[in-house]
CHARMM-style PDB file with segment names, atoms N, HN, CA, C and O in Angstrom:
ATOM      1  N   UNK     1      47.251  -2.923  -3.490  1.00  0.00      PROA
ATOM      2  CA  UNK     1      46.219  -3.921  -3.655  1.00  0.00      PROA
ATOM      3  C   UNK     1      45.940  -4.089  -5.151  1.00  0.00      PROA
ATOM      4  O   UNK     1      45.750  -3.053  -5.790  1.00  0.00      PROA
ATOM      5  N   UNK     2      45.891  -5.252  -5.783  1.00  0.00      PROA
ATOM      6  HN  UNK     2      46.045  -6.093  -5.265  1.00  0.00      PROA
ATOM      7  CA  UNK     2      46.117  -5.553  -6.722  1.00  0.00      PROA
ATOM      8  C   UNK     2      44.311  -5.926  -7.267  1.00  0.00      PROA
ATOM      9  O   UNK     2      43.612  -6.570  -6.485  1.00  0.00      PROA
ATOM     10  N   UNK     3      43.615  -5.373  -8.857  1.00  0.00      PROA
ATOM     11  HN  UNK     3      44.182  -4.850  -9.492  1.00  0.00      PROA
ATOM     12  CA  UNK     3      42.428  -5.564  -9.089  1.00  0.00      PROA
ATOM     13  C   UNK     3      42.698  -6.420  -9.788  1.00  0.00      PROA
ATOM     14  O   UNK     3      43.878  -6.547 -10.115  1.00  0.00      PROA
ATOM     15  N   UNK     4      41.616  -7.413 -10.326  1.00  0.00      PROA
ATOM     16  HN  UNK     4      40.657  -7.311 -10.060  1.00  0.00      PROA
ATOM     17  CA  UNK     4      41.288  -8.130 -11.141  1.00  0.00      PROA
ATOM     18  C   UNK     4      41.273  -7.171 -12.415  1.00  0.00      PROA
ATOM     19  O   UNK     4      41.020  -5.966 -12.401  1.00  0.00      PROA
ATOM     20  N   UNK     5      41.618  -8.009 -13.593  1.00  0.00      PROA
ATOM     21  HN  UNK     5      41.824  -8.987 -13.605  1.00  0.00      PROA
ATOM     22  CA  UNK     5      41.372  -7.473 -14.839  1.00  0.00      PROA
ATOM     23  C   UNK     5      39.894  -7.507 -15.012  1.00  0.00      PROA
ATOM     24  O   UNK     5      39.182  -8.428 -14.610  1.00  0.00      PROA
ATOM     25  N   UNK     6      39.419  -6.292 -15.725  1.00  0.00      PROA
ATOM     26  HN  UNK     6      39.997  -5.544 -16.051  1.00  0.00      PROA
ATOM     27  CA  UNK     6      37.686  -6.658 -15.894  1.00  0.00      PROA
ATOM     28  C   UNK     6      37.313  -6.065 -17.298  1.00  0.00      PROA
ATOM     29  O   UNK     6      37.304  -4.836 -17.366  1.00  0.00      PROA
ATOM     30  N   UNK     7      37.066  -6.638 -18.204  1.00  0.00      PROA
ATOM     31  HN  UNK     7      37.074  -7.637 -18.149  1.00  0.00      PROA
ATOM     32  CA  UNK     7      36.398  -6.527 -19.272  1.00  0.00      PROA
ATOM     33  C   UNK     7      35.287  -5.530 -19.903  1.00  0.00      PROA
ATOM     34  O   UNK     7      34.103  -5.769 -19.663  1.00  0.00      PROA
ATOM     35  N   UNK     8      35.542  -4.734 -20.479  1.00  0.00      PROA
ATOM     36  HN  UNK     8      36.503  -4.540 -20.674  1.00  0.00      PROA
ATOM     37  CA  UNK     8      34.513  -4.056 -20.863  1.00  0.00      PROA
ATOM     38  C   UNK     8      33.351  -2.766 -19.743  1.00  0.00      PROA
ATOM     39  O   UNK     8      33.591  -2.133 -18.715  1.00  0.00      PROA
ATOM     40  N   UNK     9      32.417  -2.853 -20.417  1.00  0.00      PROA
ATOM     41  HN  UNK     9      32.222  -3.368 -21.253  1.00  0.00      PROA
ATOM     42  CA  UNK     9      31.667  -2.211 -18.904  1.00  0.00      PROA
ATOM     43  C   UNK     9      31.140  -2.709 -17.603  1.00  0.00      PROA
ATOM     44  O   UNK     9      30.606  -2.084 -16.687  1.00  0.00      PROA
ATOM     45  N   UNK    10      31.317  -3.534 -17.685  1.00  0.00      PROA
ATOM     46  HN  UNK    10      31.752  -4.042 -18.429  1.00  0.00      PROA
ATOM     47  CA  UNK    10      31.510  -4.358 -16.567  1.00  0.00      PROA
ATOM     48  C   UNK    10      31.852  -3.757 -15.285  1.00  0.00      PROA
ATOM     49  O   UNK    10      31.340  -4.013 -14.195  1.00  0.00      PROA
ATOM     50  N   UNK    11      32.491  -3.183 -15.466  1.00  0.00      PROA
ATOM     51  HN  UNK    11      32.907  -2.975 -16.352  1.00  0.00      PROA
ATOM     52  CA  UNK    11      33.295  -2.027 -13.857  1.00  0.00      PROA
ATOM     53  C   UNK    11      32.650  -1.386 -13.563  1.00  0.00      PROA
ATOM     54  O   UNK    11      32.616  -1.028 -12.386  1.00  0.00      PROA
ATOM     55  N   UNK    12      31.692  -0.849 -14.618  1.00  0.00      PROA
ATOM     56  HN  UNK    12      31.719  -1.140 -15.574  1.00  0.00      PROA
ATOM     57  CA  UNK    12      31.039   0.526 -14.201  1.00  0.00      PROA
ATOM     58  C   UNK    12      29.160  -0.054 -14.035  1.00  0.00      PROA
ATOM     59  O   UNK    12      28.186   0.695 -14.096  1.00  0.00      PROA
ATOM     60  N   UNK    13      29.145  -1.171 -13.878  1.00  0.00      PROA
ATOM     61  HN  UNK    13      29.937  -1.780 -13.828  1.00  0.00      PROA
ATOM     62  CA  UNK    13      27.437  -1.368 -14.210  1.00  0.00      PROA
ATOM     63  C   UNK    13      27.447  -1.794 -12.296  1.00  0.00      PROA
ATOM     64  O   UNK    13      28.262  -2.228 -11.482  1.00  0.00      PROA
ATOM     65  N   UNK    14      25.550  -1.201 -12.309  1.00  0.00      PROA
ATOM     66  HN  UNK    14      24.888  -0.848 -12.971  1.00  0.00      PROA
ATOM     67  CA  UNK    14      24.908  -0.711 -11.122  1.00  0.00      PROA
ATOM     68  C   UNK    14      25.021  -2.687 -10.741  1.00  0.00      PROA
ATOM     69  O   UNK    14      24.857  -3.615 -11.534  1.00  0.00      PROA
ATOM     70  N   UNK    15      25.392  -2.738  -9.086  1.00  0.00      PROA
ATOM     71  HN  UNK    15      25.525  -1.985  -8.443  1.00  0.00      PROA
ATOM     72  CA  UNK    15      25.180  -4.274  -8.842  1.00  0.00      PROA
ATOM     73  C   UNK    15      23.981  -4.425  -8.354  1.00  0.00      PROA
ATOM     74  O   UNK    15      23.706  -3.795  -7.333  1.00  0.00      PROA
ATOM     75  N   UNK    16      22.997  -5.278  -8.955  1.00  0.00      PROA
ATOM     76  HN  UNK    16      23.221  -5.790  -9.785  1.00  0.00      PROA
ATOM     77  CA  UNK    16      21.688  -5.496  -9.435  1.00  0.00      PROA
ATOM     78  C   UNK    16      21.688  -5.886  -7.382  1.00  0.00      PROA
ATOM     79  O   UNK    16      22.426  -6.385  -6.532  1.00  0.00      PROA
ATOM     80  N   UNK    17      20.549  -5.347  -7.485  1.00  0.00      PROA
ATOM     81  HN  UNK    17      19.950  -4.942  -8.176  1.00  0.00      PROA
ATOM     82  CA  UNK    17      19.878  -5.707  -5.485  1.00  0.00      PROA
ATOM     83  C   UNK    17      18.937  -5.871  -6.094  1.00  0.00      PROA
ATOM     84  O   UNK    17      18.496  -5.166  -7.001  1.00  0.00      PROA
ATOM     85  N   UNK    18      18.198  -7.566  -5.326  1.00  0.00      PROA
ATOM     86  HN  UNK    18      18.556  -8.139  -4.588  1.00  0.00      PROA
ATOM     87  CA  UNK    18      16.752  -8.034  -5.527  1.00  0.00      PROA
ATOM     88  C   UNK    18      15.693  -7.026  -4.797  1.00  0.00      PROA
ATOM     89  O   UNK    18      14.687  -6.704  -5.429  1.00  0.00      PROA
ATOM     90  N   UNK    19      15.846  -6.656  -3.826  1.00  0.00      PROA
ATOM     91  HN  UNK    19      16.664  -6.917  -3.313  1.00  0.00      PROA
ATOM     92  CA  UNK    19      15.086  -5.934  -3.225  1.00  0.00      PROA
ATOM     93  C   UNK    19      14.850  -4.494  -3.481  1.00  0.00      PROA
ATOM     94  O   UNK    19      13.703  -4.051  -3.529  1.00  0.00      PROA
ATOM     95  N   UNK    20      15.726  -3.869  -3.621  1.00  0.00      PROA
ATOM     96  HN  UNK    20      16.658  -4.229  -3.583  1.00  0.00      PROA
ATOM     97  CA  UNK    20      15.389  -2.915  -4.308  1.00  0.00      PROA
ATOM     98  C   UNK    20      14.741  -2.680  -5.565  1.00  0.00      PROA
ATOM     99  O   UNK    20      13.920  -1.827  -5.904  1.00  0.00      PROA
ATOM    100  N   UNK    21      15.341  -3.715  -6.241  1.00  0.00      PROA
ATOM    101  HN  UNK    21      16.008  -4.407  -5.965  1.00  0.00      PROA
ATOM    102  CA  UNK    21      14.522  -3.702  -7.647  1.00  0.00      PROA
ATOM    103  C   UNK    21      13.026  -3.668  -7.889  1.00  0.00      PROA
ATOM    104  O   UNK    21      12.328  -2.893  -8.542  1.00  0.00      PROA
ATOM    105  N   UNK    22      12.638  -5.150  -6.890  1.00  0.00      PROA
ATOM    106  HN  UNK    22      13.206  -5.780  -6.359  1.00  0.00      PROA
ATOM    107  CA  UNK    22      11.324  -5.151  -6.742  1.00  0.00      PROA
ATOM    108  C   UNK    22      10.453  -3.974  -6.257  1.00  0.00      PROA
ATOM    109  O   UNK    22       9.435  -3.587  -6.829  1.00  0.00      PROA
ATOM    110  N   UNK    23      11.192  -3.244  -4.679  1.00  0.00      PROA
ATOM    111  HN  UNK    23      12.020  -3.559  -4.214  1.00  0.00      PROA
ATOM    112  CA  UNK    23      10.685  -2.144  -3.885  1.00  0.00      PROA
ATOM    113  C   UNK    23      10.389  -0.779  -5.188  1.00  0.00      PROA
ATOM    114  O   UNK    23       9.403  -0.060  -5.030  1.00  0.00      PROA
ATOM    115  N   UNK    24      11.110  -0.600  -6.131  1.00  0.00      PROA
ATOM    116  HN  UNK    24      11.911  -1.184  -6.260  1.00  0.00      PROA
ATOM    117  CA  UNK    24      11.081   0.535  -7.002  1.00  0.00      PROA
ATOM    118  C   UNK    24      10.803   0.367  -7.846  1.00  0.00      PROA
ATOM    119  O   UNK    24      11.214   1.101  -8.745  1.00  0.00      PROA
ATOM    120  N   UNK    25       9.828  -0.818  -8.168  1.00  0.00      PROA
ATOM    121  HN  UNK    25       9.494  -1.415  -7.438  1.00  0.00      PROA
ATOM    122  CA  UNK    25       9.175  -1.021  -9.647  1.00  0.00      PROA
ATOM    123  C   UNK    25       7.886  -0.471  -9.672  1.00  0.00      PROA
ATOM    124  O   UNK    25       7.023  -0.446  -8.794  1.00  0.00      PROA
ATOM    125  N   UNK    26       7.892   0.094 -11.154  1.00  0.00      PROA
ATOM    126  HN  UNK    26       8.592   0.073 -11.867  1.00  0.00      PROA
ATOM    127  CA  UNK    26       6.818   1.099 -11.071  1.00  0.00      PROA
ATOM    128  C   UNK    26       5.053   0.528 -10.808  1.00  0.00      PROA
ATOM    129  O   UNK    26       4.086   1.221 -10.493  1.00  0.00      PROA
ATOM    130  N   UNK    27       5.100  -0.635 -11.014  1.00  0.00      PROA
ATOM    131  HN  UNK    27       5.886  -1.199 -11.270  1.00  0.00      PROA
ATOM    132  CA  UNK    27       4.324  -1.580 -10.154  1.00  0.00      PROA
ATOM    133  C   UNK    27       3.500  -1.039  -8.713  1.00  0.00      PROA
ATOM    134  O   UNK    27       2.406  -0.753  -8.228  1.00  0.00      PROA
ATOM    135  N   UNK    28       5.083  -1.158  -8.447  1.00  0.00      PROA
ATOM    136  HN  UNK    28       5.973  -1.390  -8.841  1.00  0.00      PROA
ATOM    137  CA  UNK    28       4.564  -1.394  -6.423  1.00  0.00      PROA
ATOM    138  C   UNK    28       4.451   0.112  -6.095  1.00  0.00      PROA
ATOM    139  O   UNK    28       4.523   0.335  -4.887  1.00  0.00      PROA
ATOM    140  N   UNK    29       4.276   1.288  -6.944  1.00  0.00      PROA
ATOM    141  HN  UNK    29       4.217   1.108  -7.926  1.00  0.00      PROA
ATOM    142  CA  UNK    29       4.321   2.663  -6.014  1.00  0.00      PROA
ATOM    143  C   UNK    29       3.175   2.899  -5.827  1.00  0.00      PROA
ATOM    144  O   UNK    29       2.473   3.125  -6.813  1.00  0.00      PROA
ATOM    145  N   UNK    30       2.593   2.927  -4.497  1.00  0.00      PROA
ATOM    146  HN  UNK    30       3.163   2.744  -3.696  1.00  0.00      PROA
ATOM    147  CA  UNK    30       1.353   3.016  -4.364  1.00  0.00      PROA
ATOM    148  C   UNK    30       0.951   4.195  -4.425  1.00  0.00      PROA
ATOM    149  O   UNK    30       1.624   4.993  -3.774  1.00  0.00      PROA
ATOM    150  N   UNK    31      -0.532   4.885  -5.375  1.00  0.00      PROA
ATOM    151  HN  UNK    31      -1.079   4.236  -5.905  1.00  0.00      PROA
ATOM    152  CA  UNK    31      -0.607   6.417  -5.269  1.00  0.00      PROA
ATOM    153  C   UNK    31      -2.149   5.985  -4.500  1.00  0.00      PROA
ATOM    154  O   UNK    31      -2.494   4.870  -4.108  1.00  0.00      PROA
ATOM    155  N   UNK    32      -3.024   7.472  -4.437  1.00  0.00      PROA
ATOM    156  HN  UNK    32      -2.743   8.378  -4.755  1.00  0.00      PROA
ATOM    157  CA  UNK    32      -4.359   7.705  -3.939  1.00  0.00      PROA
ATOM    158  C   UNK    32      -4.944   6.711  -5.425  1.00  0.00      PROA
ATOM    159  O   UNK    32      -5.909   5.991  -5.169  1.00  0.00      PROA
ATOM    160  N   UNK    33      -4.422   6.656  -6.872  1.00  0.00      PROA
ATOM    161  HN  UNK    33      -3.638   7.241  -7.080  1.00  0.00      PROA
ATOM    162  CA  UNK    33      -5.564   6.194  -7.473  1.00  0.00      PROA
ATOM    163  C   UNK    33      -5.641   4.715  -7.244  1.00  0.00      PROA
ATOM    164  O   UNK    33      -6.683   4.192  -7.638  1.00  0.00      PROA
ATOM    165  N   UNK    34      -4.568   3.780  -6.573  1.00  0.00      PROA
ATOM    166  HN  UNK    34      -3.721   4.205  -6.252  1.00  0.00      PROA
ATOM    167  CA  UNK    34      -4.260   2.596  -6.104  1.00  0.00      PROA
ATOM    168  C   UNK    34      -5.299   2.322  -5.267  1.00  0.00      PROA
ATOM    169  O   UNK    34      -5.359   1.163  -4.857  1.00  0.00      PROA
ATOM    170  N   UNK    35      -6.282   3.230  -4.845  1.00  0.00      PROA
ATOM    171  HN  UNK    35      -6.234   4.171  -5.178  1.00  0.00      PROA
ATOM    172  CA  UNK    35      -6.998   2.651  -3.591  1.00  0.00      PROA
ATOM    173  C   UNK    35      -8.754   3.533  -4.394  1.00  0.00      PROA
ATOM    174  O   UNK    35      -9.015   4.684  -4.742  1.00  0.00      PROA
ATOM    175  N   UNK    36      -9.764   1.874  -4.372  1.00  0.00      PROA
ATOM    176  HN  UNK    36      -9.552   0.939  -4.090  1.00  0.00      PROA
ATOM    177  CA  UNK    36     -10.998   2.454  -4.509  1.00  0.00      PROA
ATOM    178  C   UNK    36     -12.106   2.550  -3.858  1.00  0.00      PROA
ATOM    179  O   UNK    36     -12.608   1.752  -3.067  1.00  0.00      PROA
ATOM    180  N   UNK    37     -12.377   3.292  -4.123  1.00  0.00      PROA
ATOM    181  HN  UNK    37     -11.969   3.941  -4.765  1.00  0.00      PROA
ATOM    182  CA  UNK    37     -14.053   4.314  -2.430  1.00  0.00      PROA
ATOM    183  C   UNK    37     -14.858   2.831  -2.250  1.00  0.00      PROA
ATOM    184  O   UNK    37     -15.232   1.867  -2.918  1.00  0.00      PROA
ATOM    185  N   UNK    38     -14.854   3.153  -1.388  1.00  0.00      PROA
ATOM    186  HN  UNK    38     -14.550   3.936  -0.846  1.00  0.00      PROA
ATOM    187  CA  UNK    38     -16.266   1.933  -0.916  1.00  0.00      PROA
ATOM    188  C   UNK    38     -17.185   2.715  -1.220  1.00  0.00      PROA
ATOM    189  O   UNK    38     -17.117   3.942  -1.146  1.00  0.00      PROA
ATOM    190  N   UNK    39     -18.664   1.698  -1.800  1.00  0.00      PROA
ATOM    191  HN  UNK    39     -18.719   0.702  -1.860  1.00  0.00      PROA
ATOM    192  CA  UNK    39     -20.359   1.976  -2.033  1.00  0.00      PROA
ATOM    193  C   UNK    39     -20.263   2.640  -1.227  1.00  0.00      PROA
ATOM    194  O   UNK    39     -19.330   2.472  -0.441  1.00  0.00      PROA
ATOM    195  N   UNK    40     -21.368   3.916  -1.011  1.00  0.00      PROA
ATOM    196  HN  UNK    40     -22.126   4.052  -1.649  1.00  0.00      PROA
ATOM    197  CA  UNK    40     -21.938   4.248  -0.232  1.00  0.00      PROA
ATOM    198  C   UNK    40     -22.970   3.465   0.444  1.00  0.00      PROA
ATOM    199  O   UNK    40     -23.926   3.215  -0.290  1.00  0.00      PROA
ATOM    200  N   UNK    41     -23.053   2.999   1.657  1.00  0.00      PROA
ATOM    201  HN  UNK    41     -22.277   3.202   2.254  1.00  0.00      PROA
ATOM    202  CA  UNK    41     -24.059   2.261   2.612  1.00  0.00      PROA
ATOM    203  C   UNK    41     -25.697   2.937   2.363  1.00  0.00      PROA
ATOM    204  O   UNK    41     -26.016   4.126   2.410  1.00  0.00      PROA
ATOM    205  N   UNK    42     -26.450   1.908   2.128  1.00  0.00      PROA
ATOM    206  HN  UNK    42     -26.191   0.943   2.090  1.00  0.00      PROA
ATOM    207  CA  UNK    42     -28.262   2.026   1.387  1.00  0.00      PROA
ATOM    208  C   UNK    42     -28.710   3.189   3.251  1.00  0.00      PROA
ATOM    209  O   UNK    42     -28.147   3.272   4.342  1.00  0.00      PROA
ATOM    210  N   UNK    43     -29.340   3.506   2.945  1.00  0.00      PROA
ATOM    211  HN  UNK    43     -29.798   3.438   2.058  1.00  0.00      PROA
ATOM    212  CA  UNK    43     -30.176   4.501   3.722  1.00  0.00      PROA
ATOM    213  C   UNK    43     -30.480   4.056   5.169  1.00  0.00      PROA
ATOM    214  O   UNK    43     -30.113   4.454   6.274  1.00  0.00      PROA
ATOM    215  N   UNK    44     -31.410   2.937   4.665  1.00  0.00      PROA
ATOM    216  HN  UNK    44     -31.708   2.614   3.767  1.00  0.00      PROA
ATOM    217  CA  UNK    44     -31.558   2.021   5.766  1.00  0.00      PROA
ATOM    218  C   UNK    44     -31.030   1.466   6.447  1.00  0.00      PROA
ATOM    219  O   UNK    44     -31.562   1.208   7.527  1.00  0.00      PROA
ATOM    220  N   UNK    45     -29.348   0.878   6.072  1.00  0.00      PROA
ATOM    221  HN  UNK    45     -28.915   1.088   5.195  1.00  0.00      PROA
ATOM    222  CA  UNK    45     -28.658   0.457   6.876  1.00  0.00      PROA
ATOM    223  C   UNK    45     -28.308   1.602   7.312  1.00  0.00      PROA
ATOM    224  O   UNK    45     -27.942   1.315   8.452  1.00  0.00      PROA
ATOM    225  N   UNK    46     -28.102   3.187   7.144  1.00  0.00      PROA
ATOM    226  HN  UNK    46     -28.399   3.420   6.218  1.00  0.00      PROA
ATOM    227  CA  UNK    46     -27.142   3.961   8.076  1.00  0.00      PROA
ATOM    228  C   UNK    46     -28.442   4.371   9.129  1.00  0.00      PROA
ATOM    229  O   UNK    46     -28.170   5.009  10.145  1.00  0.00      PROA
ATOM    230  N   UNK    47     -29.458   4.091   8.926  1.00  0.00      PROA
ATOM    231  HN  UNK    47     -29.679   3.572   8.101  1.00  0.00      PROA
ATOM    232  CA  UNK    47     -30.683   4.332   9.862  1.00  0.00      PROA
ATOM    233  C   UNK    47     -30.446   3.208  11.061  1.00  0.00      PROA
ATOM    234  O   UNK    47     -30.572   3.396  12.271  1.00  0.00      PROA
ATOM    235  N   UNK    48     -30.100   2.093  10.440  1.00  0.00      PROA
ATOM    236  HN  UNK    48     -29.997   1.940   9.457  1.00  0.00      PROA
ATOM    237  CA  UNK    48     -30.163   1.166  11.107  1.00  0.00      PROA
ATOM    238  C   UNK    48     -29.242   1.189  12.351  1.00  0.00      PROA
ATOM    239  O   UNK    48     -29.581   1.213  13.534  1.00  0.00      PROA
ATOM    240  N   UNK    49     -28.092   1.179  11.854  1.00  0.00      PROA
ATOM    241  HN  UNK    49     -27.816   1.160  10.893  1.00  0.00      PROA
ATOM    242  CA  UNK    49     -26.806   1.159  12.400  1.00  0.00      PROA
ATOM    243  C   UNK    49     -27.219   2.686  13.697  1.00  0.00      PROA
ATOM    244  O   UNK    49     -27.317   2.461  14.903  1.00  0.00      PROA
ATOM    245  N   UNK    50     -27.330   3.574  13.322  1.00  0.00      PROA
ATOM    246  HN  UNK    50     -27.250   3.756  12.342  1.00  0.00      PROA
ATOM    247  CA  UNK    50     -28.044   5.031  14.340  1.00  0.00      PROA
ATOM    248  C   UNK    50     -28.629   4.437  15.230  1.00  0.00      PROA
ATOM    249  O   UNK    50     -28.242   4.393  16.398  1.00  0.00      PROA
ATOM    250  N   UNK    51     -30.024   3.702  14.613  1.00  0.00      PROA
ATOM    251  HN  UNK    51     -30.338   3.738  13.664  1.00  0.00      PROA
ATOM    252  CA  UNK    51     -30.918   3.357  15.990  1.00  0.00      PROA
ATOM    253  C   UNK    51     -30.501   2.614  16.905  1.00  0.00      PROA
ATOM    254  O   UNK    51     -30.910   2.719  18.061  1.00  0.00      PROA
ATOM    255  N   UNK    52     -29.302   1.436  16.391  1.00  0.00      PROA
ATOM    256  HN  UNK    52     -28.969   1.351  15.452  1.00  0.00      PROA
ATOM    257  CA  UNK    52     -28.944   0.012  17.157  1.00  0.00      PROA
ATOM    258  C   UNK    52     -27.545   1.254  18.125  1.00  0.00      PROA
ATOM    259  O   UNK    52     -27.085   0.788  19.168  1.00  0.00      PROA
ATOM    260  N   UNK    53     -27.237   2.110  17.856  1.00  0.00      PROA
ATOM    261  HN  UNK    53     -27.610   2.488  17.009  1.00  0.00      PROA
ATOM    262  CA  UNK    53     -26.276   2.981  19.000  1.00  0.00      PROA
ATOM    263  C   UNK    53     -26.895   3.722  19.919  1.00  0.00      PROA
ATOM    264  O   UNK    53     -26.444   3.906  21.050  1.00  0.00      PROA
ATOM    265  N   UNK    54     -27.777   4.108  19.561  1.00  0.00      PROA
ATOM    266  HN  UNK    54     -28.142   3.958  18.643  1.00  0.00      PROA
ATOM    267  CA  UNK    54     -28.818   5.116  20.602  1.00  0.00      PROA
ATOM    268  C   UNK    54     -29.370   4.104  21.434  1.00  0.00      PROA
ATOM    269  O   UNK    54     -29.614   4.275  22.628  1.00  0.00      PROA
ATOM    270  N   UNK    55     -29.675   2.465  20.458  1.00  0.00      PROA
ATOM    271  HN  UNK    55     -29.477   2.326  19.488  1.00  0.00      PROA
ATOM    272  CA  UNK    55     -30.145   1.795  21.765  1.00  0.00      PROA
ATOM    273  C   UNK    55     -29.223   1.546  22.480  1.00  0.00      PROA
ATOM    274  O   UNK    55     -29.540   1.704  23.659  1.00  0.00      PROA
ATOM    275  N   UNK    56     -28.037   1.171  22.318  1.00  0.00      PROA
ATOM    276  HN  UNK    56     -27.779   1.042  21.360  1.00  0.00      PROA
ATOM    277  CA  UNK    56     -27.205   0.772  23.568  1.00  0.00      PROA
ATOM    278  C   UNK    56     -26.275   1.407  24.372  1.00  0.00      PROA
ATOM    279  O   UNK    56     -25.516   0.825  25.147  1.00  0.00      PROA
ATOM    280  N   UNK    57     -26.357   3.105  24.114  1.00  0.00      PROA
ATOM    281  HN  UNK    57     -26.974   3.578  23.485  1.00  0.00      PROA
ATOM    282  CA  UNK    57     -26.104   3.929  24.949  1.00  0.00      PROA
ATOM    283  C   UNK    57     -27.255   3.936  25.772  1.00  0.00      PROA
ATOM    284  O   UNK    57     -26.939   3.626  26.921  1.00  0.00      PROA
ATOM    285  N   UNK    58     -28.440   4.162  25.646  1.00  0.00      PROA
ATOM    286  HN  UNK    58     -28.697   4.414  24.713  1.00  0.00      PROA
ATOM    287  CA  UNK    58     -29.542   4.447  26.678  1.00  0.00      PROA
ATOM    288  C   UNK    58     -28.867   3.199  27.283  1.00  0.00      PROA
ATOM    289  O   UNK    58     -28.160   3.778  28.108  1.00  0.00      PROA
ATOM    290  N   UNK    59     -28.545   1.669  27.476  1.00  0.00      PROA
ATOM    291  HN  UNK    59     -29.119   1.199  26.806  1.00  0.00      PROA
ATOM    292  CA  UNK    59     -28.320   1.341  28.509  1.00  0.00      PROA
ATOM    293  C   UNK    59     -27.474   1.199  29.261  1.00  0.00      PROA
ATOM    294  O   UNK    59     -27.537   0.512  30.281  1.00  0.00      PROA
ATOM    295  N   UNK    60     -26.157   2.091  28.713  1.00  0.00      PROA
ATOM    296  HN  UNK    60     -26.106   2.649  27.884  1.00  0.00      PROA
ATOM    297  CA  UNK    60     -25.481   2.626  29.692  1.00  0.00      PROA
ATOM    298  C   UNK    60     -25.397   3.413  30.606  1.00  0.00      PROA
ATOM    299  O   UNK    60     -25.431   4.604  30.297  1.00  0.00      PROA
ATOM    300  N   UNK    61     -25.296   3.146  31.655  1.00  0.00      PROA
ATOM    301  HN  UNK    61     -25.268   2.178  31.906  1.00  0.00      PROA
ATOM    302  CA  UNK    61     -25.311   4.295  32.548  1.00  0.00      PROA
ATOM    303  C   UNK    61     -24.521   5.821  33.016  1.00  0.00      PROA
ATOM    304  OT1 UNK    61     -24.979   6.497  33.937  1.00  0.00      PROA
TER     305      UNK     61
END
């Protein structure tokens, strides 16, 4: 089987994949600092949210 003549480094270079490229850019690696805490919820709403469950278990049976 007969190769093409090829020029230079050319033979030896990585064949570029779109997808991969994008998938392994140091961009897209998602770590724990990639992701930020939600507020803590005011007092009253976690009071709130308590009382409105206790009410609607009592009306379950």
């Amino acid at each position: 089987m007969m190769q093409p003549d090829i020029r230079g480094d050319t033979a030896f270079a990585r064949p570029f994949h779109p997808v991969r490229s994008i998938e392994f850019h140091p961009r897209n690696i998602l770590t724990s600092a990639s992701f930020h805490r939600k507020p803590p919820k005011p007092l009253l709403q976690v009071l709130a949210d308590r009382l409105i469950e206790i009410i609607i278990q009592e009306g379950k049976p």
